[in-house]
C-alpha positions, 0 to 999 in steps of 0.5 A: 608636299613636305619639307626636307628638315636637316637632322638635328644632329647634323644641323650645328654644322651649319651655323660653322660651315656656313659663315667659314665659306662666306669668310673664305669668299671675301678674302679671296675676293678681297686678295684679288681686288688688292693684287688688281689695285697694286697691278693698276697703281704701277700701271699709273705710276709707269706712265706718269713716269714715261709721260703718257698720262699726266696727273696732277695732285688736284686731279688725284684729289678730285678723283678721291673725293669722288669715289671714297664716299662710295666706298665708305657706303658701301663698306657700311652696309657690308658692315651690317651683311656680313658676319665678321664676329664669327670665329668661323667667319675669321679663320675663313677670310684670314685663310681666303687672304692667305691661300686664296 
């Protein structure tokens, strides 16, 4: 059995295309986290406003210290996965930020 081998003169297009793709990706996935994170805070805030929920500044403390650590791991690790030196990488999540 043999192994598919990319021609060498097509195989530089990897290393480009493959990081502007996963940059492409993030932004997007970043773009729709925060529009979903803006939706919810002035979901929050309309019904603390009308006083169906109430909150307290001790209550958003609380809440904060128990999900930031989370967030700060896991921002770490993606540190270590993605490849955000890339120029490619770069272009890709500004255009995923952008157009996505």
């Amino acid at each position: 059995m043999s192994v598919a081998t990319i021609p060498p003169e097509f195989a530089w297009i990897i290393p480009v295309v493959v990081p502007f793709i996963i940059g492409l990706l993030v932004g997007l996935i970043i773009k729709r986290a925060l529009t979903l994170v803006l939706a919810l805070l002035i979901l929050i805030i309309i019904l603390v406003a009308t006083g169906y929920v109430s909150l307290t500044f001790q209550d958003l403390f609380d809440k904060a210290m128990e999900f930031l650590p989370r967030i700060i791991e896991l921002g770490g690790s993606l540190q270590n996965v993605l490849p955000y030196s890339s120029a490619t990488f770069l272009i890709g999540l500004l255009l995923g930020l952008w157009k996505g």
